[in-house]
C-alpha positions in Angstrom: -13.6 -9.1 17.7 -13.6 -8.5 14.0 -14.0 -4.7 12.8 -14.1 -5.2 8.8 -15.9 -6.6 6.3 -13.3 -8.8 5.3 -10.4 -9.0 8.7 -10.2 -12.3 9.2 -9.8 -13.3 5.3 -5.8 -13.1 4.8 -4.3 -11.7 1.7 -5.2 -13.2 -1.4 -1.4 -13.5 -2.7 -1.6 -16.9 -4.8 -4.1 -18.3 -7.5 -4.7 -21.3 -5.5 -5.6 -19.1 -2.4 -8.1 -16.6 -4.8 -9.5 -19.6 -5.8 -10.4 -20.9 -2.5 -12.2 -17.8 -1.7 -13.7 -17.5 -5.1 -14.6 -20.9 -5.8 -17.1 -21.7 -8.4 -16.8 -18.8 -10.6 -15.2 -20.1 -13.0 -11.0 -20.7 -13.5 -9.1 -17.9 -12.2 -6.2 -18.8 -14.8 -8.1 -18.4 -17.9 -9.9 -15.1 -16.5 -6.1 -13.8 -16.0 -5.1 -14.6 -19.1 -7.7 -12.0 -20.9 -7.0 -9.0 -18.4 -4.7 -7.8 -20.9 -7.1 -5.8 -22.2 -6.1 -3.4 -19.6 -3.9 -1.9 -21.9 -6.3 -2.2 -25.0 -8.5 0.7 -23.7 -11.8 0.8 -21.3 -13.6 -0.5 -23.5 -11.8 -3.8 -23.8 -11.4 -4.0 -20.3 -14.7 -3.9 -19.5 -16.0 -6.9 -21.3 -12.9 -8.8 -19.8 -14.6 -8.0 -16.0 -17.9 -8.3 -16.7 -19.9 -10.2 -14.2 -16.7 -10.9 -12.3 -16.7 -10.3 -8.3 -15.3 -7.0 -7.2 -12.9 -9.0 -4.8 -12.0 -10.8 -8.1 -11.8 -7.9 -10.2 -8.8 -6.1 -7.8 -7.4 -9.3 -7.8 -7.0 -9.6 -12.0 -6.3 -5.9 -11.8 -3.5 -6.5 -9.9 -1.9 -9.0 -11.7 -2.0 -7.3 -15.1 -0.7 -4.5 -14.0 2.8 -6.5 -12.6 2.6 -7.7 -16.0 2.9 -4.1 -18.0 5.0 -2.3 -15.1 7.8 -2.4 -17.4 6.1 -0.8 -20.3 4.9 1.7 -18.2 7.7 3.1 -16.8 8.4 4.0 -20.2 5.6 6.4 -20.5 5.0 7.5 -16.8 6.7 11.1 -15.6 9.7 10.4 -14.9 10.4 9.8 -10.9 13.2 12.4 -8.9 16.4 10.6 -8.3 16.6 8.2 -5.8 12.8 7.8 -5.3 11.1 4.6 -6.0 7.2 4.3 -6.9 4.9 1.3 -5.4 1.2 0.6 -6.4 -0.5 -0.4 -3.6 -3.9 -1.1 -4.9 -6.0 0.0 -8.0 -10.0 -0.6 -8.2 -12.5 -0.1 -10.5 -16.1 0.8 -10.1 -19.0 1.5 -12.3 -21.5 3.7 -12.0 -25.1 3.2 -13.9 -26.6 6.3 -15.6 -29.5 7.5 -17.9 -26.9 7.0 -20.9 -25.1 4.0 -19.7 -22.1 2.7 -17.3 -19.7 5.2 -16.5 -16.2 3.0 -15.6 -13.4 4.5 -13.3 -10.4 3.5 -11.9 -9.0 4.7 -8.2 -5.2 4.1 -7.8 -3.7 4.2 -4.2 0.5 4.6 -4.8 3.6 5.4 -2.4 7.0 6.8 -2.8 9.8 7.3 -1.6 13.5 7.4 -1.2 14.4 4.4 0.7 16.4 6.9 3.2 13.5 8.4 5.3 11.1 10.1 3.2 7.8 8.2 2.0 4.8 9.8 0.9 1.3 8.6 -0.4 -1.7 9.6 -2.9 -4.6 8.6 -4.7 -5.7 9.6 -8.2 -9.4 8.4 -9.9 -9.4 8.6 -13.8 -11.2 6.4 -16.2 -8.2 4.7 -17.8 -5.7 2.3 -15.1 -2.8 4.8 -16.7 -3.8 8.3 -15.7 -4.9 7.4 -12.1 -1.6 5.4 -11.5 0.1 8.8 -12.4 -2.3 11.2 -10.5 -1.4 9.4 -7.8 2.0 9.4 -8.1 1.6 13.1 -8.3 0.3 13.4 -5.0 2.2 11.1 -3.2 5.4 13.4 -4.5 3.6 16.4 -3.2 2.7 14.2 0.0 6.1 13.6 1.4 7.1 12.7 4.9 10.7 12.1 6.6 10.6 9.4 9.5 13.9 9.5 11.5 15.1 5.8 12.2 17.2 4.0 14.7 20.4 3.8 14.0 19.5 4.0 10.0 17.4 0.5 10.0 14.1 0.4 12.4 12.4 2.1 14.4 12.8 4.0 18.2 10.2 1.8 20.0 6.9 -0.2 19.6 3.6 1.5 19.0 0.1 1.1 17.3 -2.5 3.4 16.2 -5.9 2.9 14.8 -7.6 4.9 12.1 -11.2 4.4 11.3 -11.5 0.7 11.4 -7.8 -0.3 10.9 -5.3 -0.9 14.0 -1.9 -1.3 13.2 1.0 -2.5 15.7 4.5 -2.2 14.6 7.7 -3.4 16.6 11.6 -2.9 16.5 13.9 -5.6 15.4 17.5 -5.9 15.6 19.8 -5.7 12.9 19.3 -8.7 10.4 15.9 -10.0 11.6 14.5 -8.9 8.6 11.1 -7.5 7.6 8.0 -9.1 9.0 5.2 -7.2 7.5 2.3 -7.2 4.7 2.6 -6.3 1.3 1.0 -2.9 1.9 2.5 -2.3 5.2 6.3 -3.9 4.1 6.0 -1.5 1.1 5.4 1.2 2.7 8.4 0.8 5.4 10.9 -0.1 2.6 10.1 2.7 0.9 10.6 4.5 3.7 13.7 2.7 4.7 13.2 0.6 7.1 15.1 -2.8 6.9 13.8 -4.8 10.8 10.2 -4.2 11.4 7.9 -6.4 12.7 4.1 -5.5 12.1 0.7 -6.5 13.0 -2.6 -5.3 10.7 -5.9 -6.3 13.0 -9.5 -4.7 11.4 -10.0 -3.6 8.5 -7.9 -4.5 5.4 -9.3 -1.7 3.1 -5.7 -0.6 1.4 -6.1 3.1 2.0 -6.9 2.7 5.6 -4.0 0.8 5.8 -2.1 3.4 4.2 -3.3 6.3 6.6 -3.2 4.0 9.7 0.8 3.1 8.6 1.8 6.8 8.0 0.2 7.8 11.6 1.8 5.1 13.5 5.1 6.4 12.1 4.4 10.2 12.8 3.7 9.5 16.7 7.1 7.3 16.9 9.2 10.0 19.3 12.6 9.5 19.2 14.8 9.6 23.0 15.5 13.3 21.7 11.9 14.2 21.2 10.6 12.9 24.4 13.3 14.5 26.7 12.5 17.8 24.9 8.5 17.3 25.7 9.0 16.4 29.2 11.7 19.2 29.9 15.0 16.8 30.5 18.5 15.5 28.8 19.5 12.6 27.7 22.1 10.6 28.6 23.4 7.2 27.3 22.6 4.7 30.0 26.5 3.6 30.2 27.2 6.9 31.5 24.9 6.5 34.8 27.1 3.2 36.0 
């Protein structure tokens, strides 16, 4: 049974598949091509996504901003050594007063060292820029350590659900790879995780993701944790033949 709004739509990754979904408004290339403007100021931007779909506008948002990454890096505070920054999603919204529309941008980022330490923020501005970098802030300030299995997955399967969003995640053995979402891969990369398999049912809204990703990974116990809740030892199974 579906929980969100939009659960049983998959990721829009492609212009062919955004198309699909979005058909008859208009060419998605040509709509690409004047996002730009993004880095042209607010102003700019806002006549580019006028009367375009919010689904459509995360979409081109998403795009241009792949697009200027490497410029920005330039001008973005620089990161701690080692750690690695990922935007996860950035959306705009416009709010209507008595003296006009009021545009601001919401930017959901992780980081993290790619040797057990992740963390994740969110930082509102009215430019794309200064809400990437708020939320970079945060994340930094938002750090978490996840102990791994033998340096590459995780100690055993488990899901958790927060609000809307359920998320399963399983071990793999060495090699197998990641089998995840963008959000969800990025996250356990970051993290460093190289064999986890993952499973996103509900809600797709990219913060719940976030949240729901970050609490599956704080209940994982590892064989030490466990035997220390319950009151016993561990011993390798080898040892009991």
């Amino acid at each position: 049974m579906s929980t969100g709004r939009f659960s049983d739509e998959p990721p829009v990754d492609t212009y062919e598949e955004f198309a699909e979904l979005d058909e008859g408004h208009g060419d998605i290339e040509q709509d690409f091509e004047d996002i730009p403007a993004v880095s042209e100021g607010s102003s700019n931007l806002d006549l580019a996504l006028e009367g375009v779909p919010r689904r459509r506008q995360r979409f081109l948002l998403q795009k241009a901003l792949k697009i200027k990454s490497e410029k920005d890096d330039d001008e973005r505070p620089r990161m701690p050594r080692g750690y690695e920054m990922k935007v996860i999603d950035v959306n705009r919204t416009v709010k209507v007063t008595k003296g006009g529309k009021v545009q601001s941008f919401a930017a959901v980022v992780i980081c993290g060292n790619h040797d057990g330490v992740v963390g994740y923020g969110k930082g509102k501005s009215s430019e794309v820029g200064p809400a990437i970098d708020k939320a970079c802030q945060k994340a930094l300030e938002n750090l978490h350590y996840f102990e791994r299995y033998q340096g590459h997955t995780i100690f055993h399967e488990h899901d958790s659900t927060f609000e809307k969003t359920k998320v399963y995640l399983w071990p793999g053995r060495s090699g197998t790879g990641m089998k995840a979402s963008h959000t969800v891969g990025g996250i356990l990369r970051l993290a460093g995780y190289k064999n986890v398999k993952s499973k996103v049912i509900g809600s797709r809204h990219p913060l719940n993701t976030v949240k729901a990703i970050f609490q599956t990974l704080s209940e994982i116990e590892s064989p030490e944790e466990v035997a220390e809740r319950r009151g016993r030892v561990v011993v390798e199974s080898h040892l009991l033949v």
